[in-house]
mmJSON file of the N, C-alpha and C atoms, coordinates in Angstrom:
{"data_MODEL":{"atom_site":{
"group_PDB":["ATOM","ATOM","ATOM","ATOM","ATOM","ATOM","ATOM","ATOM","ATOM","ATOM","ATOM","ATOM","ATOM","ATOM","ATOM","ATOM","ATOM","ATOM","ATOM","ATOM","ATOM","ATOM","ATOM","ATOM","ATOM","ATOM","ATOM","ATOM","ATOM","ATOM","ATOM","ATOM","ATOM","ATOM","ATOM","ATOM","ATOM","ATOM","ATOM","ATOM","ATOM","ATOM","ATOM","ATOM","ATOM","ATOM","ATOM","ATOM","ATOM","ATOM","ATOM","ATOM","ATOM","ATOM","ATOM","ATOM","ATOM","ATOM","ATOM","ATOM","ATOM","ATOM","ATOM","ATOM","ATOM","ATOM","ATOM","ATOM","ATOM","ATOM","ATOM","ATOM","ATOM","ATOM","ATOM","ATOM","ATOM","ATOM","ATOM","ATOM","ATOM","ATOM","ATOM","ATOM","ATOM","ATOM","ATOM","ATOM","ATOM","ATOM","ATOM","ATOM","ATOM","ATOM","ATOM","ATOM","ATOM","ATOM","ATOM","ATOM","ATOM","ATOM","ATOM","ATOM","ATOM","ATOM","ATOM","ATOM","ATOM","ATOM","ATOM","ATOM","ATOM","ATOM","ATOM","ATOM","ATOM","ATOM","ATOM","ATOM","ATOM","ATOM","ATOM","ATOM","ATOM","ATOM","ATOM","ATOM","ATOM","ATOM","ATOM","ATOM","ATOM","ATOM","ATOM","ATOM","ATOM","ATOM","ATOM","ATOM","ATOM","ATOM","ATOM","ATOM","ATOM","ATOM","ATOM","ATOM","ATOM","ATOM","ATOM","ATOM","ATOM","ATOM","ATOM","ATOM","ATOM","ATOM","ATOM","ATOM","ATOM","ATOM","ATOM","ATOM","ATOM","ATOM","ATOM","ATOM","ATOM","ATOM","ATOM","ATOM","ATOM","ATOM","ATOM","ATOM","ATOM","ATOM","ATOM","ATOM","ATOM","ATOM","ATOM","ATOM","ATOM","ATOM","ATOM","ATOM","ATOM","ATOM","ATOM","ATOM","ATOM","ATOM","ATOM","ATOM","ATOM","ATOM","ATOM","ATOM","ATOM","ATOM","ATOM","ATOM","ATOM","ATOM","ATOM","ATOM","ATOM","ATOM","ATOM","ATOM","ATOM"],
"id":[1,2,3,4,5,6,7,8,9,10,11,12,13,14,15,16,17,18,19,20,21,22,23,24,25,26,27,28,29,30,31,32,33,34,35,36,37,38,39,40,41,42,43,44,45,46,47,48,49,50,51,52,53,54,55,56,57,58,59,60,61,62,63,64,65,66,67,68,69,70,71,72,73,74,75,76,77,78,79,80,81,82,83,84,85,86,87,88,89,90,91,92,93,94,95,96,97,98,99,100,101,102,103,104,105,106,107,108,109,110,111,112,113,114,115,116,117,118,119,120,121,122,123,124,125,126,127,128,129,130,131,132,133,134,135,136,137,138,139,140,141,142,143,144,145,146,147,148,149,150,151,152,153,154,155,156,157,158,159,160,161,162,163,164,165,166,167,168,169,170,171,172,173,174,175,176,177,178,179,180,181,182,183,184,185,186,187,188,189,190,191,192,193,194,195,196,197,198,199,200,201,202,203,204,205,206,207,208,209,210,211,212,213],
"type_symbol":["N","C","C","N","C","C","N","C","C","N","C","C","N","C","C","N","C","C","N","C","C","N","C","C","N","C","C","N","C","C","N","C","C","N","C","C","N","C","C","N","C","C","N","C","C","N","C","C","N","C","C","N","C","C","N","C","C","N","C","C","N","C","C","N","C","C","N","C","C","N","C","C","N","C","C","N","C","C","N","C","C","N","C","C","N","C","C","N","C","C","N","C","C","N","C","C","N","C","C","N","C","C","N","C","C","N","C","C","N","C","C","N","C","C","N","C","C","N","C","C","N","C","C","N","C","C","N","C","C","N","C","C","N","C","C","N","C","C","N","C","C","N","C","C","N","C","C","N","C","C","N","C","C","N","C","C","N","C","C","N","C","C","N","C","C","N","C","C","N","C","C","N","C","C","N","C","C","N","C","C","N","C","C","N","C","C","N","C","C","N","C","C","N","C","C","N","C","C","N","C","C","N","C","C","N","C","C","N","C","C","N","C","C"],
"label_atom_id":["N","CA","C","N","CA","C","N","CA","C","N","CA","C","N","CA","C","N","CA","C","N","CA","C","N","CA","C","N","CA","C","N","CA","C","N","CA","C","N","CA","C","N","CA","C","N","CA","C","N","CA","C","N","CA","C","N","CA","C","N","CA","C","N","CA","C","N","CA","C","N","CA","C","N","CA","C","N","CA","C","N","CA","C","N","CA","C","N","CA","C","N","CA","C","N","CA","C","N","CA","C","N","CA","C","N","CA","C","N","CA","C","N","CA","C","N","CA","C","N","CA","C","N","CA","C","N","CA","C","N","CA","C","N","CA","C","N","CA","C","N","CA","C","N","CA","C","N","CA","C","N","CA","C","N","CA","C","N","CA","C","N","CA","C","N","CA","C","N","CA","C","N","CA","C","N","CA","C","N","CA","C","N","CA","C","N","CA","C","N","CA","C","N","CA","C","N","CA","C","N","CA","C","N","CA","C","N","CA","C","N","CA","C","N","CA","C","N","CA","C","N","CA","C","N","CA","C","N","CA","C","N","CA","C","N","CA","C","N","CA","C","N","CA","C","N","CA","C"],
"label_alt_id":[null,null,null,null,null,null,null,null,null,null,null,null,null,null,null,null,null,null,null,null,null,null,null,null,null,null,null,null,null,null,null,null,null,null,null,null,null,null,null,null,null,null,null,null,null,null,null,null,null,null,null,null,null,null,null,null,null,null,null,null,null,null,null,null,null,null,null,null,null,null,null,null,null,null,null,null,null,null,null,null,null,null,null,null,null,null,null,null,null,null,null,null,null,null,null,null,null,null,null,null,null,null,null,null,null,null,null,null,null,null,null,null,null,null,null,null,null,null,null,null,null,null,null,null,null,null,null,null,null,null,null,null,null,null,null,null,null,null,null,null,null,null,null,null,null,null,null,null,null,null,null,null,null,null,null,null,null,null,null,null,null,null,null,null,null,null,null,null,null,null,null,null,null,null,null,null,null,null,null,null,null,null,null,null,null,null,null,null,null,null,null,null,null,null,null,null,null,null,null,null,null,null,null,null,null,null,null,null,null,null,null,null,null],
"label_comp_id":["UNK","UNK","UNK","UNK","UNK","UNK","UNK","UNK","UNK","UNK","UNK","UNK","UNK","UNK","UNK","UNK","UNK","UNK","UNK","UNK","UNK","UNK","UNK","UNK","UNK","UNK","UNK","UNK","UNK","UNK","UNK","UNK","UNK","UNK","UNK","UNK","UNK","UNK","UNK","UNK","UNK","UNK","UNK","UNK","UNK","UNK","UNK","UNK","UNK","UNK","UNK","UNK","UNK","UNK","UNK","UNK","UNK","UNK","UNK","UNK","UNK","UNK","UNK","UNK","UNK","UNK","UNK","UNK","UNK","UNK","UNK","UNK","UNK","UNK","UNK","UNK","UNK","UNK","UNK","UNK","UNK","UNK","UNK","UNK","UNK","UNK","UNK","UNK","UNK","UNK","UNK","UNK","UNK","UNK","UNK","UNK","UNK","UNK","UNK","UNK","UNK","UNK","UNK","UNK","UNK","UNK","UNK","UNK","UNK","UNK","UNK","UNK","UNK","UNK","UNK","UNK","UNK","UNK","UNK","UNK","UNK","UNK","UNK","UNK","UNK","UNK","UNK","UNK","UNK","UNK","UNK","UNK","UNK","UNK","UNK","UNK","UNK","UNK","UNK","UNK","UNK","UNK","UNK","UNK","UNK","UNK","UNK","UNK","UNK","UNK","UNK","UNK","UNK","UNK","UNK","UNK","UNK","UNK","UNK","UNK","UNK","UNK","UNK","UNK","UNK","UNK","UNK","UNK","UNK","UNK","UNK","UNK","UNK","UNK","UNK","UNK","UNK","UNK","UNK","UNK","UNK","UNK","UNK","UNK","UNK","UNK","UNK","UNK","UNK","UNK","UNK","UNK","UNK","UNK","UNK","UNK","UNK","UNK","UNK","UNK","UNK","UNK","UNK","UNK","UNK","UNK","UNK","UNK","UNK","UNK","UNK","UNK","UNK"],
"label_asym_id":["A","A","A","A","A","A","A","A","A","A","A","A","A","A","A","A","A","A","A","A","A","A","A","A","A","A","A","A","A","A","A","A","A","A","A","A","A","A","A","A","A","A","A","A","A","A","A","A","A","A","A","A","A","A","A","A","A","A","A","A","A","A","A","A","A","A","A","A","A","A","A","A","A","A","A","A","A","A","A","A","A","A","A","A","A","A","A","A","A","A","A","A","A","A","A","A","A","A","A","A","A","A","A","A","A","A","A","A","A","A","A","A","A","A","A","A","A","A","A","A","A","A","A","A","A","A","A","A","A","A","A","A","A","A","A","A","A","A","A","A","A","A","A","A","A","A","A","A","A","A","A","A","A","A","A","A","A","A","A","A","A","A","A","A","A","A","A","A","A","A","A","A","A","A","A","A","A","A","A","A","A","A","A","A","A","A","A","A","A","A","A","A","A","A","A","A","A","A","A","A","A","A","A","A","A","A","A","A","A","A","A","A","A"],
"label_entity_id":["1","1","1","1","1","1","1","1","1","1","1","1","1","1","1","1","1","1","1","1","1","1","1","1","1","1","1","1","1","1","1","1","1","1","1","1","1","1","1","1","1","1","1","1","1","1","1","1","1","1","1","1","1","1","1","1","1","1","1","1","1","1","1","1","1","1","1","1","1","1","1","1","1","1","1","1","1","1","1","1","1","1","1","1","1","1","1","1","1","1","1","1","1","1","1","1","1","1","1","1","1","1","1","1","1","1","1","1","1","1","1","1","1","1","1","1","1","1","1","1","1","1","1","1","1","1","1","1","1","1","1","1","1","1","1","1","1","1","1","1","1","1","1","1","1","1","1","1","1","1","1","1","1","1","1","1","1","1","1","1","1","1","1","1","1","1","1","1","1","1","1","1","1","1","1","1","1","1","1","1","1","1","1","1","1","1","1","1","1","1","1","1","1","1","1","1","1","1","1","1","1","1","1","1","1","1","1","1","1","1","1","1","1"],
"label_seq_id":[1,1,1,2,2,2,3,3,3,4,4,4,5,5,5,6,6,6,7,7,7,8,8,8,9,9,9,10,10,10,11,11,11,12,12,12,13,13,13,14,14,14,15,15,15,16,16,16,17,17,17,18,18,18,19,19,19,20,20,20,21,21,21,22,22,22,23,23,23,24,24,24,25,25,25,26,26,26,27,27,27,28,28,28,29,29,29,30,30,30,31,31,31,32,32,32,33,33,33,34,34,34,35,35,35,36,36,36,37,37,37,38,38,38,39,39,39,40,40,40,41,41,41,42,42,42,43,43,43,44,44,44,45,45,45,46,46,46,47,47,47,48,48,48,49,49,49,50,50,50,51,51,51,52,52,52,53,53,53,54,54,54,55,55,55,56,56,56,57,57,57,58,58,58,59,59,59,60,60,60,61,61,61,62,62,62,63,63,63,64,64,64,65,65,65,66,66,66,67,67,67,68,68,68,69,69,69,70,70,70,71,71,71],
"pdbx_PDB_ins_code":[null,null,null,null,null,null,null,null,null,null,null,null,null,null,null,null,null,null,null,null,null,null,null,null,null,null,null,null,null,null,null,null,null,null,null,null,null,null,null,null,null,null,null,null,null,null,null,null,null,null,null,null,null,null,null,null,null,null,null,null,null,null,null,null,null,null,null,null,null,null,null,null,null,null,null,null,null,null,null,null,null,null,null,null,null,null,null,null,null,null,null,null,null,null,null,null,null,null,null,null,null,null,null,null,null,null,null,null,null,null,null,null,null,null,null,null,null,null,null,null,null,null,null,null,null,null,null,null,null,null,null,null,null,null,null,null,null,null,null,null,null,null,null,null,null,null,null,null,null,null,null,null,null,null,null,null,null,null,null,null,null,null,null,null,null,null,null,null,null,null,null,null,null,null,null,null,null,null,null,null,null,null,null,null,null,null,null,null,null,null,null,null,null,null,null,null,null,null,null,null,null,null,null,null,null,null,null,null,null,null,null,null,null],
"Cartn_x":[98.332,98.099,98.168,98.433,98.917,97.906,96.39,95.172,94.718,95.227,94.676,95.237,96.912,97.638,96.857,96.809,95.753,94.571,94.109,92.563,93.207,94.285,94.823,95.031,95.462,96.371,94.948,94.269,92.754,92.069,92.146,91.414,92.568,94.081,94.488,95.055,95.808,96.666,96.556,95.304,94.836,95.23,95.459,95.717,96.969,97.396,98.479,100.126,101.276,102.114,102.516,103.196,102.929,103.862,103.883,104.677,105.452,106.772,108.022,108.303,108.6,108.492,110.238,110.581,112.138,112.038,113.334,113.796,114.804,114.592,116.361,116.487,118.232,118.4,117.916,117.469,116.883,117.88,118.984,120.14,120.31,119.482,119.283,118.852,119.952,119.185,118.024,116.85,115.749,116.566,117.298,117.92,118.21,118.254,118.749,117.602,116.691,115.531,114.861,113.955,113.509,112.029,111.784,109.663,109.373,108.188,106.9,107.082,106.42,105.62,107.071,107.329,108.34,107.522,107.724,106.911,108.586,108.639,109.88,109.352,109.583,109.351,111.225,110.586,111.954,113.331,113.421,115.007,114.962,114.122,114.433,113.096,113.209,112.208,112.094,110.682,109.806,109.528,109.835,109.546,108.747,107.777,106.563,106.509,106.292,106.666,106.009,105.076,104.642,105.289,105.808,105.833,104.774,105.026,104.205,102.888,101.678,100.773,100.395,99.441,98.462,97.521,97.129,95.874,95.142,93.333,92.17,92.433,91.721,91.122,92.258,93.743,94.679,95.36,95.789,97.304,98.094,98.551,99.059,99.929,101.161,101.818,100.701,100.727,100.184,101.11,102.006,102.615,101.983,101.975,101.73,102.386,102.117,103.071,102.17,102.536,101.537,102.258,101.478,101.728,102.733,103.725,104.758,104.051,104.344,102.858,104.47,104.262,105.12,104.203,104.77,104.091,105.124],
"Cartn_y":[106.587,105.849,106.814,106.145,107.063,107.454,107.099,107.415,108.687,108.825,109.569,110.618,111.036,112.119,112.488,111.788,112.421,112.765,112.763,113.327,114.95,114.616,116.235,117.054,116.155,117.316,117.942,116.5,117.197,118.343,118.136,119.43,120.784,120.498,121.656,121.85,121.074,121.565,121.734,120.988,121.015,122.34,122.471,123.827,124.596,124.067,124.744,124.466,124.609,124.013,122.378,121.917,120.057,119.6,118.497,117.87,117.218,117.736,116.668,115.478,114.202,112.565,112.515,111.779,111.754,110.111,109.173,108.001,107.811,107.327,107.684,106.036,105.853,104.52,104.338,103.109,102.397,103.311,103.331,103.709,105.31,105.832,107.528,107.956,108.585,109.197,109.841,110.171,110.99,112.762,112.988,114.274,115.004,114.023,114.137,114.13,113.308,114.137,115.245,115.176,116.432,116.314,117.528,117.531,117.23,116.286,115.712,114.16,113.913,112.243,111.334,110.467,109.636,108.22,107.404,106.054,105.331,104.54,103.434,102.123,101.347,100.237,99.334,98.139,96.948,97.614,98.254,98.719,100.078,101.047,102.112,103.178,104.282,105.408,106.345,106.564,107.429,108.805,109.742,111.373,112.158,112.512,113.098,114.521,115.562,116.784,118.003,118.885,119.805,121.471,122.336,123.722,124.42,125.752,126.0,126.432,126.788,126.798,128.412,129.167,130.062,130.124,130.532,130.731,131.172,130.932,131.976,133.18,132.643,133.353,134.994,134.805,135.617,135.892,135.13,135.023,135.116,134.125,134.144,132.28,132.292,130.845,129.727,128.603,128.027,126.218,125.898,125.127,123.82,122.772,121.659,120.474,119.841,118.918,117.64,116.929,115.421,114.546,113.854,113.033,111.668,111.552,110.486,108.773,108.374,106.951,106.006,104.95,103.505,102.248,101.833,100.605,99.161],
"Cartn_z":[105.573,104.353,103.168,102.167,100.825,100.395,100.472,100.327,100.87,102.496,102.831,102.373,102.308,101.836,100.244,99.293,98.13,98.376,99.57,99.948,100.163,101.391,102.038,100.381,99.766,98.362,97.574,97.273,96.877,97.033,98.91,99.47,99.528,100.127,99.761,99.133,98.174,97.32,95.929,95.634,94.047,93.278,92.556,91.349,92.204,93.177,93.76,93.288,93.973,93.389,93.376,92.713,92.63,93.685,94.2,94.935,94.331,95.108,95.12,95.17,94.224,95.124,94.885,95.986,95.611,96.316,95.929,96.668,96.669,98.404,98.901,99.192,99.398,100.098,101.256,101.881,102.997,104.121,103.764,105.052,105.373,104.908,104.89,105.842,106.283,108.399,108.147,108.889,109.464,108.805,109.583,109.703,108.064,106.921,105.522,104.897,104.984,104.084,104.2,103.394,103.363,104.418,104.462,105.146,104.423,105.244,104.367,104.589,104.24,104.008,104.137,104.641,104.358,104.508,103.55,103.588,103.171,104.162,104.681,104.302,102.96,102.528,102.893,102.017,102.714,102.226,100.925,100.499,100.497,100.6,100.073,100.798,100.919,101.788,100.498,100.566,99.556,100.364,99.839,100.365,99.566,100.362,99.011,100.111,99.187,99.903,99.604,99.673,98.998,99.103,98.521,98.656,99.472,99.926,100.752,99.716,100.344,99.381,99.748,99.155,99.347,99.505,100.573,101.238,100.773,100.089,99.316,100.357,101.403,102.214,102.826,103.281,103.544,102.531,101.729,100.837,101.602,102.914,103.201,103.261,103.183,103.131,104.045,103.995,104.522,104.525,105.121,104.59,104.811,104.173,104.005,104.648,105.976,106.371,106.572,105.854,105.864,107.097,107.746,109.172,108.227,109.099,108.834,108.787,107.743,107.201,106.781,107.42,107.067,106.574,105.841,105.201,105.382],
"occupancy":[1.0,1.0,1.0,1.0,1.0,1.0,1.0,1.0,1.0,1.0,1.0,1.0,1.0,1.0,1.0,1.0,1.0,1.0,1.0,1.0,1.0,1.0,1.0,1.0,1.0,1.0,1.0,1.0,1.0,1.0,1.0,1.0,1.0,1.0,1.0,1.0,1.0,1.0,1.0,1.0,1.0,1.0,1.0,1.0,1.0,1.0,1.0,1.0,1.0,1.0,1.0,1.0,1.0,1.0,1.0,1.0,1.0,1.0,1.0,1.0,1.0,1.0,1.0,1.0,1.0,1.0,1.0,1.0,1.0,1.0,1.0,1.0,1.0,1.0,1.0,1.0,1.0,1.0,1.0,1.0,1.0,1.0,1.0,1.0,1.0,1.0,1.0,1.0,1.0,1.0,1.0,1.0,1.0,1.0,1.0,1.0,1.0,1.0,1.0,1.0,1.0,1.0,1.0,1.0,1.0,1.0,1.0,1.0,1.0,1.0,1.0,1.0,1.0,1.0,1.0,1.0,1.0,1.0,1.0,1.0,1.0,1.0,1.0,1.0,1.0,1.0,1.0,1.0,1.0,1.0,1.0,1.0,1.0,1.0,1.0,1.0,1.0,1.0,1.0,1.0,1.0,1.0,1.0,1.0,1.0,1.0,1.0,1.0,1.0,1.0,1.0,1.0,1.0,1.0,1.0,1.0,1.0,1.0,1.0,1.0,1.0,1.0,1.0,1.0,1.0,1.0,1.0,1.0,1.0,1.0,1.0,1.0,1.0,1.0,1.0,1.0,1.0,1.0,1.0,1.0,1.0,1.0,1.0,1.0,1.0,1.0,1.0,1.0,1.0,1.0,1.0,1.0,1.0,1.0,1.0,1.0,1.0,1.0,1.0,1.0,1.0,1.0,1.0,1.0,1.0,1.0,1.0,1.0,1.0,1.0,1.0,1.0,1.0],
"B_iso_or_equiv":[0.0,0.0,0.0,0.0,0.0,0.0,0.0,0.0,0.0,0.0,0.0,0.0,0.0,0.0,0.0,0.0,0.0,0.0,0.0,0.0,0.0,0.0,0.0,0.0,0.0,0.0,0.0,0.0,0.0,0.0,0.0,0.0,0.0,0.0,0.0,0.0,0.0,0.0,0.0,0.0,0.0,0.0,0.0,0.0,0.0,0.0,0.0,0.0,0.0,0.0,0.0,0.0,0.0,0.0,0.0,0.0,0.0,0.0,0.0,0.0,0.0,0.0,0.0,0.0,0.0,0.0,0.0,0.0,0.0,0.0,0.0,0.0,0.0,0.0,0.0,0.0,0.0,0.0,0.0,0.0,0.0,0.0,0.0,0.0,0.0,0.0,0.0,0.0,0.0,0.0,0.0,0.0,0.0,0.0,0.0,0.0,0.0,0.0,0.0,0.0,0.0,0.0,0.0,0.0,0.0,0.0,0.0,0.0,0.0,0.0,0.0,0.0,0.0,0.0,0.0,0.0,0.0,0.0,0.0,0.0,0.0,0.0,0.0,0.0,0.0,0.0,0.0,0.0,0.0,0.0,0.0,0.0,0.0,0.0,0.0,0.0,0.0,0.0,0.0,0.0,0.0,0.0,0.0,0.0,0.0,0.0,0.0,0.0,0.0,0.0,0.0,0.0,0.0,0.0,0.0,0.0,0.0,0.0,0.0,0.0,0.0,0.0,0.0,0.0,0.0,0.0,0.0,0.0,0.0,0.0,0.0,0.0,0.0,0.0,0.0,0.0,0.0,0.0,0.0,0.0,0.0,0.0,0.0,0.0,0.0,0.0,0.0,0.0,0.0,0.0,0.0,0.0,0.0,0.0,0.0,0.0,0.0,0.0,0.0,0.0,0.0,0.0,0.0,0.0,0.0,0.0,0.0,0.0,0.0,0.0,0.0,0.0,0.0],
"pdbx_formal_charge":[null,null,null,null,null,null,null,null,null,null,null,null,null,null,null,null,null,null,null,null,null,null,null,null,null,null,null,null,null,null,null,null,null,null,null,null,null,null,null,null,null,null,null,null,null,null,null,null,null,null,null,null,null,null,null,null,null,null,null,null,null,null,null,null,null,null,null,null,null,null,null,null,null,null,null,null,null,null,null,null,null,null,null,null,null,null,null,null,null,null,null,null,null,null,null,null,null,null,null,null,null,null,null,null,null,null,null,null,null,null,null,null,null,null,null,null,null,null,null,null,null,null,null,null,null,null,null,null,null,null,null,null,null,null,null,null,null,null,null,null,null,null,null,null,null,null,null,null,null,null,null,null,null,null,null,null,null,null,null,null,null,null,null,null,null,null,null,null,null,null,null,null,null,null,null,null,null,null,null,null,null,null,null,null,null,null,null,null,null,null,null,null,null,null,null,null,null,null,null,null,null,null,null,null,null,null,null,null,null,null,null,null,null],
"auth_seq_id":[1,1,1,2,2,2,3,3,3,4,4,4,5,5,5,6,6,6,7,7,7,8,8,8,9,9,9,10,10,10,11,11,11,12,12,12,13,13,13,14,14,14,15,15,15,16,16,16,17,17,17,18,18,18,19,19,19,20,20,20,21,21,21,22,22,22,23,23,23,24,24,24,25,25,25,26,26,26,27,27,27,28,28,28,29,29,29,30,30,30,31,31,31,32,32,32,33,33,33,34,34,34,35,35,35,36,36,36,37,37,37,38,38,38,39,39,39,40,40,40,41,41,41,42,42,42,43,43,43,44,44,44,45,45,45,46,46,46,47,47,47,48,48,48,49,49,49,50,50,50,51,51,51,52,52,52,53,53,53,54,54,54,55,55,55,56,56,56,57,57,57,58,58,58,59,59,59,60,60,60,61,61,61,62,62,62,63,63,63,64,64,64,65,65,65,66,66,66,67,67,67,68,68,68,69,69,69,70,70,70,71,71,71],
"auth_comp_id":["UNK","UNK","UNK","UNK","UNK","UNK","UNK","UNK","UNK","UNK","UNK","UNK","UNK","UNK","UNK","UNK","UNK","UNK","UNK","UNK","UNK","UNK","UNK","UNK","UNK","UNK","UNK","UNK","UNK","UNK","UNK","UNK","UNK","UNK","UNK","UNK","UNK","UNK","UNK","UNK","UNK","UNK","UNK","UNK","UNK","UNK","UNK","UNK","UNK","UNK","UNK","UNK","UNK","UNK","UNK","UNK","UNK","UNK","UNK","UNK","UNK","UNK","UNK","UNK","UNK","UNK","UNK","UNK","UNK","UNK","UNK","UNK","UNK","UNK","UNK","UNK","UNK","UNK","UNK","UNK","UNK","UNK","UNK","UNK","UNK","UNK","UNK","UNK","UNK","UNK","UNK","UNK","UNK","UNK","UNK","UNK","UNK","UNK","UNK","UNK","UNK","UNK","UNK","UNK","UNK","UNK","UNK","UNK","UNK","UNK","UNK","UNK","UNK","UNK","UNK","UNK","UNK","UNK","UNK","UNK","UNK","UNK","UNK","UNK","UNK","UNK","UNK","UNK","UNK","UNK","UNK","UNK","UNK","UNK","UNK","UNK","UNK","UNK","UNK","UNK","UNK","UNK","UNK","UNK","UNK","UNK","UNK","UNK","UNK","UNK","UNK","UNK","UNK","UNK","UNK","UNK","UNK","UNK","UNK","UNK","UNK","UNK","UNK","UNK","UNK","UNK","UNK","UNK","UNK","UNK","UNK","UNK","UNK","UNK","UNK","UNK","UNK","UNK","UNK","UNK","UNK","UNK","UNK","UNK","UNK","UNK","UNK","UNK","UNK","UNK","UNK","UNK","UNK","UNK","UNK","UNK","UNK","UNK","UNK","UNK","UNK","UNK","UNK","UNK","UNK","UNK","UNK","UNK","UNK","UNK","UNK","UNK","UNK"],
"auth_asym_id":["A","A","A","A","A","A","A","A","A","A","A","A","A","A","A","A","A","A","A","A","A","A","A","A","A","A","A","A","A","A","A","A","A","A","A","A","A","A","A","A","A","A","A","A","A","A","A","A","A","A","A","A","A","A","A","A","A","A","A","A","A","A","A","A","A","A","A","A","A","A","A","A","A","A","A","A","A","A","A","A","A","A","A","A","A","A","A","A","A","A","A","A","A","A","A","A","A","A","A","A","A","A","A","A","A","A","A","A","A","A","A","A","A","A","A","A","A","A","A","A","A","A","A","A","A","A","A","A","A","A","A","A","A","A","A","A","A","A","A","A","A","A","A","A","A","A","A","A","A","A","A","A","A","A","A","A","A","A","A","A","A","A","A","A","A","A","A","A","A","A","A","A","A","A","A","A","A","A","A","A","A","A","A","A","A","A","A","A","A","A","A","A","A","A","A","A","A","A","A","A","A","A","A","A","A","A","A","A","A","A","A","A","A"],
"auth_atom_id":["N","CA","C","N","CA","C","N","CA","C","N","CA","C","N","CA","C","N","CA","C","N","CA","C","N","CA","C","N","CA","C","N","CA","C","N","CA","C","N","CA","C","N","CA","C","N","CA","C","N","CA","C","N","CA","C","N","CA","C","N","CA","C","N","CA","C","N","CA","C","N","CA","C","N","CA","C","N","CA","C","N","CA","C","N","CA","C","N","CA","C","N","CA","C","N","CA","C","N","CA","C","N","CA","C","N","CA","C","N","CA","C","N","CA","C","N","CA","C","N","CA","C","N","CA","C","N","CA","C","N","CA","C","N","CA","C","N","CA","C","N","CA","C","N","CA","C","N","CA","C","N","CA","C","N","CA","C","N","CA","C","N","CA","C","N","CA","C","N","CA","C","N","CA","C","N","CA","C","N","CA","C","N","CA","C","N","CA","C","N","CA","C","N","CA","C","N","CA","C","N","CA","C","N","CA","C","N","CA","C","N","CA","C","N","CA","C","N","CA","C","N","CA","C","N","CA","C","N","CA","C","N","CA","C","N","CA","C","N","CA","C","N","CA","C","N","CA","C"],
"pdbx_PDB_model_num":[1,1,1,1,1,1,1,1,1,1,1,1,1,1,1,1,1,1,1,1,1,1,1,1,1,1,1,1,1,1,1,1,1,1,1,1,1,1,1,1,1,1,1,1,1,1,1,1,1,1,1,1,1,1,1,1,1,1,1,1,1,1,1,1,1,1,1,1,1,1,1,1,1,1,1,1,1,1,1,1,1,1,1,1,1,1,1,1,1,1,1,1,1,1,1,1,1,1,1,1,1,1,1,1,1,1,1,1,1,1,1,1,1,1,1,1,1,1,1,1,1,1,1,1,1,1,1,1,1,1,1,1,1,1,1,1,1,1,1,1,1,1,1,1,1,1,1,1,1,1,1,1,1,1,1,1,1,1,1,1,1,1,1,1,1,1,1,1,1,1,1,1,1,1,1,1,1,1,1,1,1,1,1,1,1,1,1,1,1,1,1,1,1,1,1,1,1,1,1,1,1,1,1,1,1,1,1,1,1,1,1,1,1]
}}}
C-alpha cells in the first residue's frame, strides 16, 4: 500500500535523496522499468523509486527497495 511505502521513506529516507515517480504505458514489460515500487492501475503503471541512501551509522550505501504493491 502507498501508505505504507511513505512510512518506509519517513523512516529511511527523509532528508535523503528524493524519489523518482515516473508513468509508463499499461503495456510496459516488467524487464523495462526501473527498481522500486511499481503500482499497476487499469491504463497505465506508476514507478516510484529511491537512490541509494547513506547510512548514519557506516556511511555506507544502503539501497532502498520497496515490496512490489498493485491496486
Amino acid at each position: 500500500m502507498l501508505a505504507d511505502q511513505v512510512r518506509v521513506w519517513n523512516r529511511d529516507q527523509r532528508g535523503g535523496p528524493a524519489p523518482s515517480f515516473a508513468l509508463w504505458p499499461m503495456s510496459t514489460p516488467d524487464e523495462r522499468l526501473p527498481d522500486g515500487l511499481v503500482i499497476t492501475k487499469r491504463y497505465h503503471r506508476v514507478t516510484i523509486s529511491w537512490p541509494p541512501a547513506v547510512s548514519a551509522a557506516g556511511g555506507q550505501n544502503v539501497p532502498h527497495q520497496p515490496t512490489e504493491q498493485g491496486e
